[in-house]
C-alpha positions in Angstrom: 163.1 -33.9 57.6 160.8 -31.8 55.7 162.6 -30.3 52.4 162.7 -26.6 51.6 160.9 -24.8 49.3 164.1 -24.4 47.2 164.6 -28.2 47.1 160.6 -28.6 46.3 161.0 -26.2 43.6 164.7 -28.2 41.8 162.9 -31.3 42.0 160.2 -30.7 40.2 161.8 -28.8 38.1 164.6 -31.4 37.5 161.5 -34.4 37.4 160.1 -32.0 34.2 162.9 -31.8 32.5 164.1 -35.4 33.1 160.9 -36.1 31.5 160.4 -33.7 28.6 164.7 -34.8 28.0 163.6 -38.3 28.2 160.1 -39.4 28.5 160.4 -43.0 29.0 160.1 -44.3 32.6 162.9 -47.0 32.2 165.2 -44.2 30.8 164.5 -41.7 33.4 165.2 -44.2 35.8 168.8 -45.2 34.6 169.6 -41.7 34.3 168.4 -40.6 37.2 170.6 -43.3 39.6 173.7 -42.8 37.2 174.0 -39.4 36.8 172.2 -37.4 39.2 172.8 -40.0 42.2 168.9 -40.5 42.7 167.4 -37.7 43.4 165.5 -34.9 41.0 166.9 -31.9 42.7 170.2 -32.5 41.5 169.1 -33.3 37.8 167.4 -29.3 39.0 170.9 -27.6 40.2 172.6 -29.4 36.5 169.6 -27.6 34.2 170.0 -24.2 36.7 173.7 -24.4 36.7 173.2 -24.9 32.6 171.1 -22.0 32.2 173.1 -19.5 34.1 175.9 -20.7 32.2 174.3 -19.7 28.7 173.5 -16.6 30.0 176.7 -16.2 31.3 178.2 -17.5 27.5 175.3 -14.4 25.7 176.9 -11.7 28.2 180.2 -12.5 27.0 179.9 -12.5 23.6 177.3 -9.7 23.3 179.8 -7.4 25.7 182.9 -8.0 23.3 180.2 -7.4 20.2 180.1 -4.0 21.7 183.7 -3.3 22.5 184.4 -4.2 19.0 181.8 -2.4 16.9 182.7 0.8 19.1 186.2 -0.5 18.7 185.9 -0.1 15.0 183.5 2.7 14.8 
């Protein structure tokens, strides 16, 4: 089954960050079976899933910064 090109891109993006995170083979390894079940595109989906949720944390915050400085202005 050929993957997608949305599956091409989360694995390599998960196999870069596994190994910038990491960058020992062994270690990358271990985590890779334990917590992402073996495959890079799901160690992709955690780091996209963790970046859309900092973004969605800096929304948040910078939206009630501005409904209380005009609160208090």
């Amino acid at each position: 089954m050929p993957l997608s090109l949305t599956d091409t891109i989360l694995s390599g993006a998960g196999k870069l960050y596994l190994q910038l995170r990491l960058r020992k083979k062994e270690i990358i390894a271990r985590e890779l079976s334990i917590k992402y079940e073996g495959q890079y595109r799901n160690a992709g989906l955690t780091l996209l899933f963790d970046i859309f949720m900092a973004l969605a944390v800096v929304t948040v915050v910078g939206l009630i910064a501005v409904i209380l400085y005009f609160a208090t202005a």
